[in-house]
C-alpha angles and dihedrals in degrees: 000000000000089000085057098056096064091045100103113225111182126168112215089351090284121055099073101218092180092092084058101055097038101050084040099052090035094053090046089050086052102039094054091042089060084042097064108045084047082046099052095034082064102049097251117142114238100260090050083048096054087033097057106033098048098092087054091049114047085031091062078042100062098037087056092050093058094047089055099052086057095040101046092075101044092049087050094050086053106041095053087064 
């Protein structure tokens, strides 16, 4: 994930997509990691575990990718003072 941080993905040279994917594809790594040691705990096998948890995750994912895009303005704002 860090490699993909510094990767710069601009859209029309000025909208910075690279807060959406990461947060996206960090919140879906975390959210099927926890998944699946909830998952297993439980006694589920792995594709009942991707199956059922997929609604929960993308949808955090996609939550989280929209409250960074709001975020990311406001915290930069901040941080350059």
């Amino acid at each position: 994930m860090r490699m993909l941080i510094h990767v710069p993905l601009k859209i029309g040279g000025k909208v910075d997509i690279n807060p959406i994917i990461t947060t996206f594809l960090s919140t879906v790594v975390s959210g099927y990691t926890f998944a699946i040691i909830v998952g297993t705990m439980n006694g589920l096998e792995l594709p009942v575990i991707f199956v059922t948890y997929a609604v929960m995750v993308f949808g955090t994912a996609t939550f989280n990718a929209i409250l960074v895009q709001i975020l990311t303005p406001l915290l930069r704002k901040v941080l350059k003072k």
